[in-house]
C-alpha positions in Angstrom: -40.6 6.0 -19.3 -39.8 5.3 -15.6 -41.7 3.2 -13.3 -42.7 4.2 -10.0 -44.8 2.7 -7.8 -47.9 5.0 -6.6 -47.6 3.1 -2.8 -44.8 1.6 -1.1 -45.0 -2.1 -0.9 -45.3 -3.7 2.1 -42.0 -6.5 3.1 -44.0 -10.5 3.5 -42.7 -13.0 5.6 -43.1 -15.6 3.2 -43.8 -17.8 6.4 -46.7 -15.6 7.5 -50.2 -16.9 7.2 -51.5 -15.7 4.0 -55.1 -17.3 4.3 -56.9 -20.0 6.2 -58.8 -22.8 4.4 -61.9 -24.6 6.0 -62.1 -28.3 5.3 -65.5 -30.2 5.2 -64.7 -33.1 7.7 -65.7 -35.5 5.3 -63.2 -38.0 6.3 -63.4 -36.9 10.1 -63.5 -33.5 12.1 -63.3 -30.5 9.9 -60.4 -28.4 10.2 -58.9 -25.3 9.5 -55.0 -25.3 7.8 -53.9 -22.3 7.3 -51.4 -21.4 4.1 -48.2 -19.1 4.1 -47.2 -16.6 1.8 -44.7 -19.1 0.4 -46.9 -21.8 -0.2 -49.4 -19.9 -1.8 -47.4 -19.3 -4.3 -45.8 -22.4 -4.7 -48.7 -23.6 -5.2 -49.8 -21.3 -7.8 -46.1 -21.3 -9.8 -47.1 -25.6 -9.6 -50.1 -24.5 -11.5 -48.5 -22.0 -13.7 -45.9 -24.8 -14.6 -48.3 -27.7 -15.3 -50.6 -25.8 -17.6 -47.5 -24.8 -19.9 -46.3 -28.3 -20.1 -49.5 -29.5 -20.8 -50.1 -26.8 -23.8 -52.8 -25.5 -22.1 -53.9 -21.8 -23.1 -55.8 -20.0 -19.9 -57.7 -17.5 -21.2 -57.9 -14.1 -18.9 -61.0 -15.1 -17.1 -59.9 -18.5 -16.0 -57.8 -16.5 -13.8 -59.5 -16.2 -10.4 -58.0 -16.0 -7.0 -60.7 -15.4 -4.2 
């Protein structure tokens, strides 16, 4: 059976802002840093990575992005 894709998919600078995260200030003024494409998921194939080298089984609904 052949794959096709229902939408066409949209081409990401992976140096684009994918999201903007909000920090507390605790340690001074709060900011705001915002996050590529790329680093988001660096950051997630980092977490990917770590849990199979620790032999650590994720189950489905551990797997949350918001």
């Amino acid at each position: 059976m052949k794959h096709t894709d229902l939408c066409e998919r949209p081409t990401i600078d992976p140096d684009s802002i994918a999201t903007f995260i909000l920090t507390s200030g605790t340690t001074g003024e709060p900011k705001i840093a915002m996050i590529s494409h790329e680093n988001l998921l660096a950051t997630a194939k980092g977490h990917i990575l770590r849990l199979g080298k620790a032999n650590i089984k994720a189950p489905l609904t551990d797997r949350h992005c918001s």
